[in-house]
C-alpha positions, 0 to 999 in steps of 0.5 A: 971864974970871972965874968968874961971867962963865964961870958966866953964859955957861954958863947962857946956853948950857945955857938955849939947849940946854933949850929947843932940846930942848924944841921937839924932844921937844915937852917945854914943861917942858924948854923953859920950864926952859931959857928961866929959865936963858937968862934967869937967865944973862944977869941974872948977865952983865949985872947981875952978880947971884948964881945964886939971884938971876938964877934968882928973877928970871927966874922972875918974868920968866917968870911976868909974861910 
């Protein structure tokens, strides 16, 4: 797997984590922090787009959400 592919999926997985973290300590920052990078992860995975890219874009997402 490449480096980006690794990247993407770390992303992904850390993501997944803040949020689960989020719920548990009732931290909506945590959790809304983890959902971008969720999101950023999988735009790097399925759009092949740079870090600060997938990162603009899933702040948008989040925002019109």
């Amino acid at each position: 797997m490449s480096e980006s592919g690794q990247s993407a999926k770390w992303d992904k997985i850390a993501g997944q984590l803040k949020e689960k973290w989020g719920v548990v300590a009732n931290d909506l920052s945590a959790y809304e922090q983890g959902e971008v990078q969720r999101i950023a992860g999988l735009l790097k995975e399925q759009k092949g787009l740079s870090d600060e890219d997938a990162r603009r874009e899933a702040e948008r997402i989040m925002r019109n959400s």
